[in-house]
mmCIF file as gemmi writes it, N, C-alpha and C atoms, coordinates in Angstrom:
data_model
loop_
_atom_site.group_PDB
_atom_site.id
_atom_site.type_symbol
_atom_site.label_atom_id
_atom_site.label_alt_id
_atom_site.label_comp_id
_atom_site.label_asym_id
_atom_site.label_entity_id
_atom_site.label_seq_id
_atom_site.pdbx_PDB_ins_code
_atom_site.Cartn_x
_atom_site.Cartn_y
_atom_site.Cartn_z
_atom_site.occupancy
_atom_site.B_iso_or_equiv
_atom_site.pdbx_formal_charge
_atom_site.auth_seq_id
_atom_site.auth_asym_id
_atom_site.pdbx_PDB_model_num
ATOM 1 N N . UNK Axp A 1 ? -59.705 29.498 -6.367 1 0 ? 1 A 1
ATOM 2 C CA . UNK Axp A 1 ? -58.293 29.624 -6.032 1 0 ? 1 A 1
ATOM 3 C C . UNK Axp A 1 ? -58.169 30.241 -4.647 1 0 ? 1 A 1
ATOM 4 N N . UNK Axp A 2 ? -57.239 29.494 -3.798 1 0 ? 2 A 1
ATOM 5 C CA . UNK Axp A 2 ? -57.417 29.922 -2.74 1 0 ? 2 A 1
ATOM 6 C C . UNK Axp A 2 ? -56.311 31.589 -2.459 1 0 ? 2 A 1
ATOM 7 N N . UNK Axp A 3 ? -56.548 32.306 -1.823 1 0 ? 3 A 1
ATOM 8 C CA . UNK Axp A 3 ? -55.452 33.693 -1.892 1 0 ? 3 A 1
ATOM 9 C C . UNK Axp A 3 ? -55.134 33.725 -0.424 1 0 ? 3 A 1
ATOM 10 N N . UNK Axp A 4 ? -53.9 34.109 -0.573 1 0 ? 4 A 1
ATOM 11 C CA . UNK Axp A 4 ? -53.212 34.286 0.7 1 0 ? 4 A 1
ATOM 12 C C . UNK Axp A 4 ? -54.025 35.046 1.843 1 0 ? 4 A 1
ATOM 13 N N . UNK Axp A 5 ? -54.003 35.258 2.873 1 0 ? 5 A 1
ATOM 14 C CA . UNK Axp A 5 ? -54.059 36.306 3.933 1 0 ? 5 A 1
ATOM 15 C C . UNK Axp A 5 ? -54.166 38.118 3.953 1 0 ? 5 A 1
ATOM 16 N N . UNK Axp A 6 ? -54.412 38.884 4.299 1 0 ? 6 A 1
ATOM 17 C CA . UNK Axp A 6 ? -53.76 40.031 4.099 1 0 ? 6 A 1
ATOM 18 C C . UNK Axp A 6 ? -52.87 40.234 4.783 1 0 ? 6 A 1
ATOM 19 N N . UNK Axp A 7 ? -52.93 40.277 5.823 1 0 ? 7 A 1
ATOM 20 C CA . UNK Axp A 7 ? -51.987 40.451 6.589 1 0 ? 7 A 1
ATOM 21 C C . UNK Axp A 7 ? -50.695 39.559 7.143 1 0 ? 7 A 1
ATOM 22 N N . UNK Axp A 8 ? -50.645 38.427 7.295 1 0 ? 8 A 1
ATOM 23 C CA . UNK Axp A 8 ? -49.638 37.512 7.002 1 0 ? 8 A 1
ATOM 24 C C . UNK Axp A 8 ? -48.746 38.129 6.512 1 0 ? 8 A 1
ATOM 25 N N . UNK Axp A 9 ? -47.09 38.1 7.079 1 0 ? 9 A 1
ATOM 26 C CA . UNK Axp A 9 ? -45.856 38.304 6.788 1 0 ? 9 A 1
ATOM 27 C C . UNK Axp A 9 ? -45.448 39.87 5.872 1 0 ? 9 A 1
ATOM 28 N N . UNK Axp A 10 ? -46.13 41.06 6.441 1 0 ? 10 A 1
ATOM 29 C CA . UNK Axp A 10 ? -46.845 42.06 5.886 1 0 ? 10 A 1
ATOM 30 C C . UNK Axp A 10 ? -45.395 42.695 5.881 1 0 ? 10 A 1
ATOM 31 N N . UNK Axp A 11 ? -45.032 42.869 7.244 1 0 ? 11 A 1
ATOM 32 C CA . UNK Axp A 11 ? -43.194 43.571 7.503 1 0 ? 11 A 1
ATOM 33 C C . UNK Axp A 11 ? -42.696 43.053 6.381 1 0 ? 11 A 1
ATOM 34 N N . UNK Axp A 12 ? -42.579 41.373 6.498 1 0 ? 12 A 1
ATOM 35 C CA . UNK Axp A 12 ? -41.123 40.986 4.993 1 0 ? 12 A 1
ATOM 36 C C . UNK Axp A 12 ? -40.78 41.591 4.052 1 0 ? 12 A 1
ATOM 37 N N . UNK Axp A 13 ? -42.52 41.174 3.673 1 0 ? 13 A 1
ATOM 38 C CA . UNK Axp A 13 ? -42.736 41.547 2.063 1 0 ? 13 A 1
ATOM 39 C C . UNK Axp A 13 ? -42.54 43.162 1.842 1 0 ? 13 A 1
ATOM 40 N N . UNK Axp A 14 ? -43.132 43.785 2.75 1 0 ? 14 A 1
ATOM 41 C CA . UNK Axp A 14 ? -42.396 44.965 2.781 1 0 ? 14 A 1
ATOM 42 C C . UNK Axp A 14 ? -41.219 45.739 2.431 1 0 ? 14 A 1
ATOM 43 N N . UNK Axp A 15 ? -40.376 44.891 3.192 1 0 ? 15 A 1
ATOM 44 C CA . UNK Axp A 15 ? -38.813 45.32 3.384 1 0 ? 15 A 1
ATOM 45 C C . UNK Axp A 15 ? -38.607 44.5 1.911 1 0 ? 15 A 1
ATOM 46 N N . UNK Axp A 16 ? -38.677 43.417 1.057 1 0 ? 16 A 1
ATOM 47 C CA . UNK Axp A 16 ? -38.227 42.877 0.505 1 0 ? 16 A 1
ATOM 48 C C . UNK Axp A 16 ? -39.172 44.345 -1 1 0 ? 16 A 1
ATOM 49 N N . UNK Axp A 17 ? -40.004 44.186 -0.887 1 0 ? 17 A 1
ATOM 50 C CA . UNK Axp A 17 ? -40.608 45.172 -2.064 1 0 ? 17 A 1
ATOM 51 C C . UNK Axp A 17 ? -39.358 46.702 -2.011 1 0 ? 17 A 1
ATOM 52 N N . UNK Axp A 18 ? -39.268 46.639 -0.193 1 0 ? 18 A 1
ATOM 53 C CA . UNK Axp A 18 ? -38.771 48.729 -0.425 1 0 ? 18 A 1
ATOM 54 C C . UNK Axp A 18 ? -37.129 48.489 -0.923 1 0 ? 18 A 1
ATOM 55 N N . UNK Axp A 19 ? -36.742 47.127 -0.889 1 0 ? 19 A 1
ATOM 56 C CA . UNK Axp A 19 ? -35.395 46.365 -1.574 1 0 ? 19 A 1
ATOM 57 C C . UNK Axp A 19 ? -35.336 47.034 -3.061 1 0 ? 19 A 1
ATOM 58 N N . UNK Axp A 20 ? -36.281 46.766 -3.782 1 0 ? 20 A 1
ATOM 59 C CA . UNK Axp A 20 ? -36.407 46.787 -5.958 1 0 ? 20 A 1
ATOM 60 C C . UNK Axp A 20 ? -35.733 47.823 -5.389 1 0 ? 20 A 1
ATOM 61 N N . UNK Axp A 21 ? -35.038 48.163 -6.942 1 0 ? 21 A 1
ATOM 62 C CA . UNK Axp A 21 ? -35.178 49.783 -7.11 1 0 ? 21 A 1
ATOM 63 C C . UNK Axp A 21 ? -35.942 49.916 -7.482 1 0 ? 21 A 1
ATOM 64 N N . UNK Axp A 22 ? -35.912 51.639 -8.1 1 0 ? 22 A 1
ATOM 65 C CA . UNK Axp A 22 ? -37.195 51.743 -8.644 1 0 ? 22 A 1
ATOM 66 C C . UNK Axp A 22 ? -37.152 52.091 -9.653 1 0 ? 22 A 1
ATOM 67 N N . UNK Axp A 23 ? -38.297 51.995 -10.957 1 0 ? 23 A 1
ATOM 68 C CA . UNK Axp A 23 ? -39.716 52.218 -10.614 1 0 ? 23 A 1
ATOM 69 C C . UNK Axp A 23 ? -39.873 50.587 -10.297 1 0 ? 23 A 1
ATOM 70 N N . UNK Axp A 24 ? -39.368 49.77 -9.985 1 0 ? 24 A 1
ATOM 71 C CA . UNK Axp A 24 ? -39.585 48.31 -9.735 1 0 ? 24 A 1
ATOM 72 C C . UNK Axp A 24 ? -40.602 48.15 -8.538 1 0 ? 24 A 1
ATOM 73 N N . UNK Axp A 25 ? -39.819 49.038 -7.687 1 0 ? 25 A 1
ATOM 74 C CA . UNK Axp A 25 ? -40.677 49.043 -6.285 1 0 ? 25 A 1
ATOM 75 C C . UNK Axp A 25 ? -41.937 49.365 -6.065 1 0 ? 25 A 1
ATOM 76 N N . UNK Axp A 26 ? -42.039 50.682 -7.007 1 0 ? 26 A 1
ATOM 77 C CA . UNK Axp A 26 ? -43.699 51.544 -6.949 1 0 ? 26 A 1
ATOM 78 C C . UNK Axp A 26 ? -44.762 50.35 -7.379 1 0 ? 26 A 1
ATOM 79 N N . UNK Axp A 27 ? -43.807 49.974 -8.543 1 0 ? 27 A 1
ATOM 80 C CA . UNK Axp A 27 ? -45.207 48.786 -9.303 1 0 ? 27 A 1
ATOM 81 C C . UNK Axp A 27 ? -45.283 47.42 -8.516 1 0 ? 27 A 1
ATOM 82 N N . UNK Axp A 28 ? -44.467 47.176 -7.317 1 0 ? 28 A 1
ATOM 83 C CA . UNK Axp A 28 ? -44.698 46.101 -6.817 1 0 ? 28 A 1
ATOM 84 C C . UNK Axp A 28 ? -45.144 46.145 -5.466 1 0 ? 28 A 1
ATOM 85 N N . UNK Axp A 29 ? -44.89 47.707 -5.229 1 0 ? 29 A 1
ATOM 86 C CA . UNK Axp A 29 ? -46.29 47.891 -4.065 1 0 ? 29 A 1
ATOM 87 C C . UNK Axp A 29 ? -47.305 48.185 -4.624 1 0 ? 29 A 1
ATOM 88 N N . UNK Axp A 30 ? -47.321 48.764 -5.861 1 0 ? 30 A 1
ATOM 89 C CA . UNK Axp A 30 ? -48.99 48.928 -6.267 1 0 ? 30 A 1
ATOM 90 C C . UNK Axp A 30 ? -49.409 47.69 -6.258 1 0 ? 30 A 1
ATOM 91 N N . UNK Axp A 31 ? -49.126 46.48 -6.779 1 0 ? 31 A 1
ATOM 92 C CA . UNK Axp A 31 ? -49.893 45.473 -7.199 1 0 ? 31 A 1
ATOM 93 C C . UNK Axp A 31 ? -49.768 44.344 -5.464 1 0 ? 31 A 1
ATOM 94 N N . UNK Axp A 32 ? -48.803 44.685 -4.275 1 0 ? 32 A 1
ATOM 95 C CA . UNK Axp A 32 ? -49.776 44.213 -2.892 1 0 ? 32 A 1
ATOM 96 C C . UNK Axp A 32 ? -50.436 44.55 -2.906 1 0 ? 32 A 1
ATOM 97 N N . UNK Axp A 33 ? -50.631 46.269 -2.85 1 0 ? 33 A 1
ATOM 98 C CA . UNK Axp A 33 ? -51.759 46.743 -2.426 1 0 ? 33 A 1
ATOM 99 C C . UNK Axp A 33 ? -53.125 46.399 -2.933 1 0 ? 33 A 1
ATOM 100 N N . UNK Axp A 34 ? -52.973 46.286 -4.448 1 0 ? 34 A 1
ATOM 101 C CA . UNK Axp A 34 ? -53.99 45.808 -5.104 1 0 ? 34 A 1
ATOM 102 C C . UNK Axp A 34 ? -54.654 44.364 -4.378 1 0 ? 34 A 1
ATOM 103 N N . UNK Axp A 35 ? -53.632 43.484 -4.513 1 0 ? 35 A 1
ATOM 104 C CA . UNK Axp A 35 ? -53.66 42.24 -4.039 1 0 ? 35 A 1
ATOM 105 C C . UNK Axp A 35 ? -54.475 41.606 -2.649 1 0 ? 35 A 1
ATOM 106 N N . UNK Axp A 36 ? -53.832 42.873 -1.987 1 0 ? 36 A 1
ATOM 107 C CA . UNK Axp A 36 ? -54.913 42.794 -0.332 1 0 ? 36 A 1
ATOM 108 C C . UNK Axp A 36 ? -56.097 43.291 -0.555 1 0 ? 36 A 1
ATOM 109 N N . UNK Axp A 37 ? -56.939 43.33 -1.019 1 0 ? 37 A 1
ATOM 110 C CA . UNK Axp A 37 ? -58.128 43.945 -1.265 1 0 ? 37 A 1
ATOM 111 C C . UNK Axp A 37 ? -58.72 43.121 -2.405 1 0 ? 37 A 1
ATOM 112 N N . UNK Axp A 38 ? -60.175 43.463 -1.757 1 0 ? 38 A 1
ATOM 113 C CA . UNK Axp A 38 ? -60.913 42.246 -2.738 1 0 ? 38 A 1
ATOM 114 C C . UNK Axp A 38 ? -61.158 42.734 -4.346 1 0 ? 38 A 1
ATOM 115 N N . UNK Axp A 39 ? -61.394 44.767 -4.144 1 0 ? 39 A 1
ATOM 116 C CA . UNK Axp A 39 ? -61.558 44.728 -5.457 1 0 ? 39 A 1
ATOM 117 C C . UNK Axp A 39 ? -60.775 44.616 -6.267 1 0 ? 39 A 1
ATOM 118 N N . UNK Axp A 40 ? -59.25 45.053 -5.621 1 0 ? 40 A 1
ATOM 119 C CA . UNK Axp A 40 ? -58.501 44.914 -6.524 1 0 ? 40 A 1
ATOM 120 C C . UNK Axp A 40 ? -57.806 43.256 -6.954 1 0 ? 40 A 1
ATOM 121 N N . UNK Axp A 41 ? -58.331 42.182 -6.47 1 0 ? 41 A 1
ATOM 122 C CA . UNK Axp A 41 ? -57.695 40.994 -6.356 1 0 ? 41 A 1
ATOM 123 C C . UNK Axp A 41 ? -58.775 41.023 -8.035 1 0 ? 41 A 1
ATOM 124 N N . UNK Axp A 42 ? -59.995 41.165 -7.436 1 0 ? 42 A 1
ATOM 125 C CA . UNK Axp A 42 ? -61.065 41.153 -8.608 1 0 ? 42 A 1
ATOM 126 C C . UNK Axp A 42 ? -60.246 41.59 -10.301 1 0 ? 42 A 1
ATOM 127 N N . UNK Axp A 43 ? -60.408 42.981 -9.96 1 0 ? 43 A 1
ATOM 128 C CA . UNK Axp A 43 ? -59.446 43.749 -10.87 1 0 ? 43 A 1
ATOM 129 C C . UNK Axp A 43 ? -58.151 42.825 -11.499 1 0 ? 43 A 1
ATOM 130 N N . UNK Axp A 44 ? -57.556 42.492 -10.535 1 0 ? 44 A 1
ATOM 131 C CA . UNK Axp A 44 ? -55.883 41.604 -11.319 1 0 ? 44 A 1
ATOM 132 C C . UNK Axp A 44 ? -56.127 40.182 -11.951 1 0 ? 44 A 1
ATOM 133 N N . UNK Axp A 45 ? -57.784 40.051 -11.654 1 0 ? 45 A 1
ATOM 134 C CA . UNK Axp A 45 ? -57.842 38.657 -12.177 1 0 ? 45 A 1
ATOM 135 C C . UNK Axp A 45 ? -58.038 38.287 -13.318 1 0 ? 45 A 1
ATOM 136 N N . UNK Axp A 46 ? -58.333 39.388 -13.975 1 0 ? 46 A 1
ATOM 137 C CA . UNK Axp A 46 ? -58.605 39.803 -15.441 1 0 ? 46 A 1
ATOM 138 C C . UNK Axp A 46 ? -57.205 39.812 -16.267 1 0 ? 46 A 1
ATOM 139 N N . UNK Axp A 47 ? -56.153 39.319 -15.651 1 0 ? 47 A 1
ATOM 140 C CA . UNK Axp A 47 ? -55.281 39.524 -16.658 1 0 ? 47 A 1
ATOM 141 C C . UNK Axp A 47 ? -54.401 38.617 -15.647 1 0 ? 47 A 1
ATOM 142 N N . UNK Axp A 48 ? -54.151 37.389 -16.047 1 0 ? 48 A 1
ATOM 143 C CA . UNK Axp A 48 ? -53.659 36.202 -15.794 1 0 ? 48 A 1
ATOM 144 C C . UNK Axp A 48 ? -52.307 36.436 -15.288 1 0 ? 48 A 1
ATOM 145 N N . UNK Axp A 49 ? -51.631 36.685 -16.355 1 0 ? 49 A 1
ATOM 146 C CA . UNK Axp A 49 ? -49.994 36.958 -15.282 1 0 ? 49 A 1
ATOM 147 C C . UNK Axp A 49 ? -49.732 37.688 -14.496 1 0 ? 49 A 1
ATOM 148 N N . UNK Axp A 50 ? -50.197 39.069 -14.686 1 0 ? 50 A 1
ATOM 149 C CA . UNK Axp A 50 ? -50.169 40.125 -13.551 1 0 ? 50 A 1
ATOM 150 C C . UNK Axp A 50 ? -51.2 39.572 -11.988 1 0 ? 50 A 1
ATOM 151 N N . UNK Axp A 51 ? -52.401 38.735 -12.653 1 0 ? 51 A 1
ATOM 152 C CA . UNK Axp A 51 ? -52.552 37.865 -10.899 1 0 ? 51 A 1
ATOM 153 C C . UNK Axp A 51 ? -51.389 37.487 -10.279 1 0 ? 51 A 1
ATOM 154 N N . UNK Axp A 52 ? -51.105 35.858 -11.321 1 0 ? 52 A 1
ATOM 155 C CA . UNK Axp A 52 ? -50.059 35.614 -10.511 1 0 ? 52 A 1
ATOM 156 C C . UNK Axp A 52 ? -49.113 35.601 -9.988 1 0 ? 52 A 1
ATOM 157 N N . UNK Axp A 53 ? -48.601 37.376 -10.865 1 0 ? 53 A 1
ATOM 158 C CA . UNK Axp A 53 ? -47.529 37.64 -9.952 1 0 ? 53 A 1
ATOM 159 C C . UNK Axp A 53 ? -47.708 38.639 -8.456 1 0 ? 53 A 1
ATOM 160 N N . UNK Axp A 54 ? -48.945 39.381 -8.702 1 0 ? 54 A 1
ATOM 161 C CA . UNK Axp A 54 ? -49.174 39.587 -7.161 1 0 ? 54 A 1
ATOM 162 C C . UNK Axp A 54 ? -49.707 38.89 -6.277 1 0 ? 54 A 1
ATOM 163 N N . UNK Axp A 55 ? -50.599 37.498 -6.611 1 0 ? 55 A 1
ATOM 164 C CA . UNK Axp A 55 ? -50.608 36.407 -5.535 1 0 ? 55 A 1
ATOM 165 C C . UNK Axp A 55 ? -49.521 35.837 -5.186 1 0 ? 55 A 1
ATOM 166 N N . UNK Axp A 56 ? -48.512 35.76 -5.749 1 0 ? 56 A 1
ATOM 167 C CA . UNK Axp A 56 ? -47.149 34.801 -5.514 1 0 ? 56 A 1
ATOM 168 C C . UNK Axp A 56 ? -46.146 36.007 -4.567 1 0 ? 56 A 1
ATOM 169 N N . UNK Axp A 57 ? -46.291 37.053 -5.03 1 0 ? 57 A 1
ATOM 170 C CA . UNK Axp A 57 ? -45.789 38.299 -3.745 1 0 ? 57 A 1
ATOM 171 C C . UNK Axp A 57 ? -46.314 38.184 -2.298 1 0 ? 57 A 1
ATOM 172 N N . UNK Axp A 58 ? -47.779 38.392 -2.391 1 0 ? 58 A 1
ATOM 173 C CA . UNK Axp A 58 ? -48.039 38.008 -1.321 1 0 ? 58 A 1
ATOM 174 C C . UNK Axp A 58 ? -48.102 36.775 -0.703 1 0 ? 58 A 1
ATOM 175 N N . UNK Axp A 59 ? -48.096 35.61 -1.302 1 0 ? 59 A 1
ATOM 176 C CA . UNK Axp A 59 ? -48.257 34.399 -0.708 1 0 ? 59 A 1
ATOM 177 C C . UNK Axp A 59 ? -46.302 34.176 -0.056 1 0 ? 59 A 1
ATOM 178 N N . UNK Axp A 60 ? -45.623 35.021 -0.629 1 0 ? 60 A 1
ATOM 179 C CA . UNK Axp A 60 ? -44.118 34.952 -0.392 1 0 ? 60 A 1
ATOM 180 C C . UNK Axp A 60 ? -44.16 35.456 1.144 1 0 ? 60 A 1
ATOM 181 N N . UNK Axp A 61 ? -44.922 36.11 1.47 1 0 ? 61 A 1
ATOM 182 C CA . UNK Axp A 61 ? -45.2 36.876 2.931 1 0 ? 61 A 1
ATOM 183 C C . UNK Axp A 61 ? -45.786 35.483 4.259 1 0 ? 61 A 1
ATOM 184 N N . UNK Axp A 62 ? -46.233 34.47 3.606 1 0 ? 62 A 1
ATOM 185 C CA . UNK Axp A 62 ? -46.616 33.671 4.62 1 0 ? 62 A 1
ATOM 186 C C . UNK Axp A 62 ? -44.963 32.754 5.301 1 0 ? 62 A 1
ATOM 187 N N . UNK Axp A 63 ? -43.95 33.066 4.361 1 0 ? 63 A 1
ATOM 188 C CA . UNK Axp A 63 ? -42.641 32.116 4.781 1 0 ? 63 A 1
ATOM 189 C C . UNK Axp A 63 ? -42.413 33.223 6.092 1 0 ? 63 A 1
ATOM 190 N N . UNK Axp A 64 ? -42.462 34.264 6.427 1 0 ? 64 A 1
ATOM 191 C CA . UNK Axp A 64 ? -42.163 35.226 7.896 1 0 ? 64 A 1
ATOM 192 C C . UNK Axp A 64 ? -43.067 33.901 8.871 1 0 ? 64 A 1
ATOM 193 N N . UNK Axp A 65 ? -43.602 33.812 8.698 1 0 ? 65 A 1
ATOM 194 C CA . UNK Axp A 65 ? -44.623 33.068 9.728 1 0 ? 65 A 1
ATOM 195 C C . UNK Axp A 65 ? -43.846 32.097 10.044 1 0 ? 65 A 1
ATOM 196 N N . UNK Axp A 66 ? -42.876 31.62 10.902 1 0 ? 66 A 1
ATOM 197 C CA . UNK Axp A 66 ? -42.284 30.014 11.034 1 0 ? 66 A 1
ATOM 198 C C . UNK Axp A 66 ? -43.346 29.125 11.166 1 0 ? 66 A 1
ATOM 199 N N . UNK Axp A 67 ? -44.729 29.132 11.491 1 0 ? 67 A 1
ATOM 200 C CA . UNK Axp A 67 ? -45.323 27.992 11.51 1 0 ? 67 A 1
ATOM 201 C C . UNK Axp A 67 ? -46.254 27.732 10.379 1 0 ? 67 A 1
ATOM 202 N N . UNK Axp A 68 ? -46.152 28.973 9.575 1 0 ? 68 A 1
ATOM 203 C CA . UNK Axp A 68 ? -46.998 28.878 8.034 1 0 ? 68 A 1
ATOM 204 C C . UNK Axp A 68 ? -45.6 28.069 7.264 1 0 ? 68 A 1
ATOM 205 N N . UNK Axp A 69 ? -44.335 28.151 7.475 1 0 ? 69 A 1
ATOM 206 C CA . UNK Axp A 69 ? -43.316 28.207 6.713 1 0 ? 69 A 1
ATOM 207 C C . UNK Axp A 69 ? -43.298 26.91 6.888 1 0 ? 69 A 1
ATOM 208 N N . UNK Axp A 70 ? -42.922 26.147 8.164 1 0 ? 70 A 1
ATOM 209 C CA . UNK Axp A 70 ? -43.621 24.678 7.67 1 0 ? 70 A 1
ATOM 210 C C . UNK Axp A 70 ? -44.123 23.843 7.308 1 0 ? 70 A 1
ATOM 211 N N . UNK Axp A 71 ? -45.394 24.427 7.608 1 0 ? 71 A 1
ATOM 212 C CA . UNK Axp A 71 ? -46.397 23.568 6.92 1 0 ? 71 A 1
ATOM 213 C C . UNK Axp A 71 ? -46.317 23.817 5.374 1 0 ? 71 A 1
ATOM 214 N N . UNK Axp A 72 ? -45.714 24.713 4.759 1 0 ? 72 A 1
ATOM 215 C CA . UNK Axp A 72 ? -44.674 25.291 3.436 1 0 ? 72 A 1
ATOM 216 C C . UNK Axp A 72 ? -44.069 24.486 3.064 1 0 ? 72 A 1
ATOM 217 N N . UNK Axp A 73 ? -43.193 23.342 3.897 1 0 ? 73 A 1
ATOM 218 C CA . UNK Axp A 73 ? -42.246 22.786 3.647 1 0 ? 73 A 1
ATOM 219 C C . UNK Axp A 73 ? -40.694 23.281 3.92 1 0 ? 73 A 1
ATOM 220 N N . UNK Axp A 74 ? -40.729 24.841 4.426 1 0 ? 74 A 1
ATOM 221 C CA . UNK Axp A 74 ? -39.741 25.44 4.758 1 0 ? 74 A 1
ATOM 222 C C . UNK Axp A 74 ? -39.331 25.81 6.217 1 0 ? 74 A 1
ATOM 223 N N . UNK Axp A 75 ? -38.145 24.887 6.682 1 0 ? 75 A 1
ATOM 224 C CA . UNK Axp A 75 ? -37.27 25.045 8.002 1 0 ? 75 A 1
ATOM 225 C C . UNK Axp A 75 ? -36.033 25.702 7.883 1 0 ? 75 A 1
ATOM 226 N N . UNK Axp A 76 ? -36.291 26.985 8.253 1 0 ? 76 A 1
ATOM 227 C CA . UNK Axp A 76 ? -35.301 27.573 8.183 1 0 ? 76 A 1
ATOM 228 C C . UNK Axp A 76 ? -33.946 26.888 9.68 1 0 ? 76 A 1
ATOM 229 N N . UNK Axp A 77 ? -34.557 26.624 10.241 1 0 ? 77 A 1
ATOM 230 C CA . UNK Axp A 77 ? -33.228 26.271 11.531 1 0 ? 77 A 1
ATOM 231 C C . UNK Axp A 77 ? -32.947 24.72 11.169 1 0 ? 77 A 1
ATOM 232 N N . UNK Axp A 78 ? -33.702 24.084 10.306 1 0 ? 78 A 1
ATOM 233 C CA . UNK Axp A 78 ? -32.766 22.636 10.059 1 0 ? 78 A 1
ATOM 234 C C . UNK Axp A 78 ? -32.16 22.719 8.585 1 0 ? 78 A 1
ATOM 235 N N . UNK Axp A 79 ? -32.487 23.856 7.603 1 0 ? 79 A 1
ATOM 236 C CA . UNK Axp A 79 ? -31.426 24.526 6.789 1 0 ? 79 A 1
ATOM 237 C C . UNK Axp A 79 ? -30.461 24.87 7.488 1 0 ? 79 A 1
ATOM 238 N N . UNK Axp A 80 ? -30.118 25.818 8.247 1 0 ? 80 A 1
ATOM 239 C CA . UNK Axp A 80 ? -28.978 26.492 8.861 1 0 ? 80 A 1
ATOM 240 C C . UNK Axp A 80 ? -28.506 25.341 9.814 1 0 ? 80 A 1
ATOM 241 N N . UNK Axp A 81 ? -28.912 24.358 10.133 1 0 ? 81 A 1
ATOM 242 C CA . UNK Axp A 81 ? -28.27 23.069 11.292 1 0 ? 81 A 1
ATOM 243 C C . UNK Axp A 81 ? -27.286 22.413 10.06 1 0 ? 81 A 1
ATOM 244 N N . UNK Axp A 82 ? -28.109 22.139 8.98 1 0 ? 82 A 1
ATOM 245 C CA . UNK Axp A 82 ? -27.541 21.406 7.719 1 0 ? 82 A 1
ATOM 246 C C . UNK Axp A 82 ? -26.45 21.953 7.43 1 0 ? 82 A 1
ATOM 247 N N . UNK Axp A 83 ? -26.607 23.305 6.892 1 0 ? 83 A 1
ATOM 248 C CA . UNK Axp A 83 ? -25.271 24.269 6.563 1 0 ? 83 A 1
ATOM 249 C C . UNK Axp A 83 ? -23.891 24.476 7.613 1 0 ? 83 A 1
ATOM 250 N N . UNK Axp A 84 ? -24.231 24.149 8.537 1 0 ? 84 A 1
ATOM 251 C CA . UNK Axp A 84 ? -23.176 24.235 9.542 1 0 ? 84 A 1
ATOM 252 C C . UNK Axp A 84 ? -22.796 22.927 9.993 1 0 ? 84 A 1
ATOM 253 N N . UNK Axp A 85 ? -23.41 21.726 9.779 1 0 ? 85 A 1
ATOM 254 C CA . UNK Axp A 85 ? -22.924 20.398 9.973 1 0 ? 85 A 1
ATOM 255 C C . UNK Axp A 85 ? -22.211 19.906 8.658 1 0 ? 85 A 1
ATOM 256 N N . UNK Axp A 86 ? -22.549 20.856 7.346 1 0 ? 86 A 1
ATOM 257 C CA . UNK Axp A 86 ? -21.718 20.341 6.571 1 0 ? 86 A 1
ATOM 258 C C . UNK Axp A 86 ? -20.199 21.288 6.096 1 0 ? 86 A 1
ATOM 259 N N . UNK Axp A 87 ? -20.522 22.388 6.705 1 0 ? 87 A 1
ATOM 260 C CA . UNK Axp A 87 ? -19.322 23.42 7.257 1 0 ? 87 A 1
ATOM 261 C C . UNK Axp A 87 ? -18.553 22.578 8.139 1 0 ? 87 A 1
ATOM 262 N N . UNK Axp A 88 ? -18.455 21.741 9.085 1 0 ? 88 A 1
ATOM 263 C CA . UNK Axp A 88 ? -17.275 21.247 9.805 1 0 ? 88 A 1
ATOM 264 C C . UNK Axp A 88 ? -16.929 20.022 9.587 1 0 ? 88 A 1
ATOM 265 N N . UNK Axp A 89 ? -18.059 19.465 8.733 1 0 ? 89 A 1
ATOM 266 C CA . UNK Axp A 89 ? -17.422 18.184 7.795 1 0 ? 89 A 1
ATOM 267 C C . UNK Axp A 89 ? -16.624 18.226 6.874 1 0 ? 89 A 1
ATOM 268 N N . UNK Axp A 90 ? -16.346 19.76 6.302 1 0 ? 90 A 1
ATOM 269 C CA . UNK Axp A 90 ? -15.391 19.751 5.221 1 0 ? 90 A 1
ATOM 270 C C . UNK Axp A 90 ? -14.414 20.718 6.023 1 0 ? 90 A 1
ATOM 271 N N . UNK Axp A 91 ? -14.562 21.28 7.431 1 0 ? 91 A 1
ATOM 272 C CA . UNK Axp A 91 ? -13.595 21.847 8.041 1 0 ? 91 A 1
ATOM 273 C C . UNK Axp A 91 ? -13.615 23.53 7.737 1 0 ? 91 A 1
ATOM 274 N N . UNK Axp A 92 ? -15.015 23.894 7.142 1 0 ? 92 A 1
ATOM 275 C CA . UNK Axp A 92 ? -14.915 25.271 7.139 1 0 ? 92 A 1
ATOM 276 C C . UNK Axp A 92 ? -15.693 25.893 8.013 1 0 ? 92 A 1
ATOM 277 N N . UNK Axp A 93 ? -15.192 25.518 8.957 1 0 ? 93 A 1
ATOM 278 C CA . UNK Axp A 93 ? -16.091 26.528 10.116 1 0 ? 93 A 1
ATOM 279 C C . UNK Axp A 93 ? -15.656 27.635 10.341 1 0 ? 93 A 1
């Protein structure tokens, strides 16, 4: 299985983790932290859902990257071109 980066989109996920409340937050920086590191990737692999929910945290960190986010499938500026061409087609600009 391939695993994200460590460092890749590190700020986002950040700001988006110090977002939870808490105790939401503590346990979802414990388990990046876990996540960036090999032993602990080791460690989370032993228990199937708790992997994939800290691979899917961090792999959420590669959409900061605009050129990881493409090759993602995700454009954020021809979303927002879309949203605003269909804002003055219905006249809500």
């Amino acid at each position: 299985m391939s695993r994200a980066k460590p460092n890749l989109g590190r700020e986002g996920l950040d700001r988006f983790v110090d977002a939870a409340p808490q105790p939401a937050s503590s346990g979802l920086r414990l388990l990046v932290a876990l996540e960036r590191r090999p032993r602990g990737r080791r460690m989370l692999g032993r228990i199937h859902a708790v992997d994939q929910l800290a691979n899917g945290l961090v792999a959420m960190g590669h959409y900061e990257d605009p050129a990881n986010a493409l090759a993602l499938g995700w454009d954020a500026d021809a979303i927002a071109s879309r949203g605003r061409a269909l804002r003055r087609e219905e006249g809500r600009l």
